[in-house]
C-alpha positions in Angstrom: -22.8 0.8 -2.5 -19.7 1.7 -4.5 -18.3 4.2 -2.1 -18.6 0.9 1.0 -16.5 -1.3 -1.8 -14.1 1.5 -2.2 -13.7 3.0 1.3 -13.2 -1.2 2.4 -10.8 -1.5 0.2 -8.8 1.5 1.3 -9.0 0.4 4.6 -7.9 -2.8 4.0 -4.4 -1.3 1.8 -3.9 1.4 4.9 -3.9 -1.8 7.4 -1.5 -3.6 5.4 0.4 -0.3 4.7 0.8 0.3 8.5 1.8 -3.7 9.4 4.3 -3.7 6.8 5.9 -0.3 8.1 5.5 -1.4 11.6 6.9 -5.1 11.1 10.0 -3.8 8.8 10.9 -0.8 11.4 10.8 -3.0 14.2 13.0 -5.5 13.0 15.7 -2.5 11.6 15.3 -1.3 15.2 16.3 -4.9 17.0 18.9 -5.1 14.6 20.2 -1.5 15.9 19.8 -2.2 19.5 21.6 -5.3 18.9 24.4 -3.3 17.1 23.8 -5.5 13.7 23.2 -2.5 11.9 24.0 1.1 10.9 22.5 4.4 10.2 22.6 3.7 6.4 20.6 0.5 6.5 17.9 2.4 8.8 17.3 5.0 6.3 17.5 2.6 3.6 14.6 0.6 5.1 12.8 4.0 5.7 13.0 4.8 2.1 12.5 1.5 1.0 9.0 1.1 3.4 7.3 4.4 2.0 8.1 3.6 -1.6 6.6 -0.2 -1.0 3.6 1.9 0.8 3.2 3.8 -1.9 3.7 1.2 -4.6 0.8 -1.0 -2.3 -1.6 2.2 -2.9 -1.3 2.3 -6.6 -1.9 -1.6 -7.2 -5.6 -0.4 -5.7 -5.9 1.9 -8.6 -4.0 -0.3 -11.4 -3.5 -3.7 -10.2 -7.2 -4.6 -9.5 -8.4 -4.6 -13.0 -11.6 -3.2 -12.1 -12.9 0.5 -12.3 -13.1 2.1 -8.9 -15.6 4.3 -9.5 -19.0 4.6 -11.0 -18.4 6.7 -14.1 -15.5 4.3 -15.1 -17.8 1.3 -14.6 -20.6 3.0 -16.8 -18.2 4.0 -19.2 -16.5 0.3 -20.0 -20.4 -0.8 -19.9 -21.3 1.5 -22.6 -17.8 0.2 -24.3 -19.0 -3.4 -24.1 -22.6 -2.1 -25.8 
């Protein structure tokens, strides 16, 4: 049951990882084709996309508050006893 809660979780990070990579890219890329932007700006949202990624993966470890496995949850139920 744990490992359903945990893989559902990670799918639902991964689909917001991949909308907010496609959504910011595309709109960088309008803005290029329009000639609104440059080559710095495009990298800049490159960078800027993985690090949000990546900073959207970690709040699933830290942000929830819960344990994500079953040995943490044992342990902070023996640390309530």
């Amino acid at each position: 049951a744990d490992a359903i809660v945990i893989a559902r979780r990670t799918r639902r990070v991964m689909i917001q990882n991949i909308a907010l990579t496609l959504g910011i890219m595309a709109a960088v890329m309008c803005l290029g084709a329009a000639g609104m932007t440059n080559l710095w700006l495009a990298i800049f949202a490159d960078i800027g996309v993985a690090v949000l990624a990546v900073l959207n993966s970690i709040q699933m470890i830290w942000g929830s508050g819960e344990p994500t496995s079953l040995s943490a949850r044992r342990a902070a139920l023996v640390h309530q006893a």
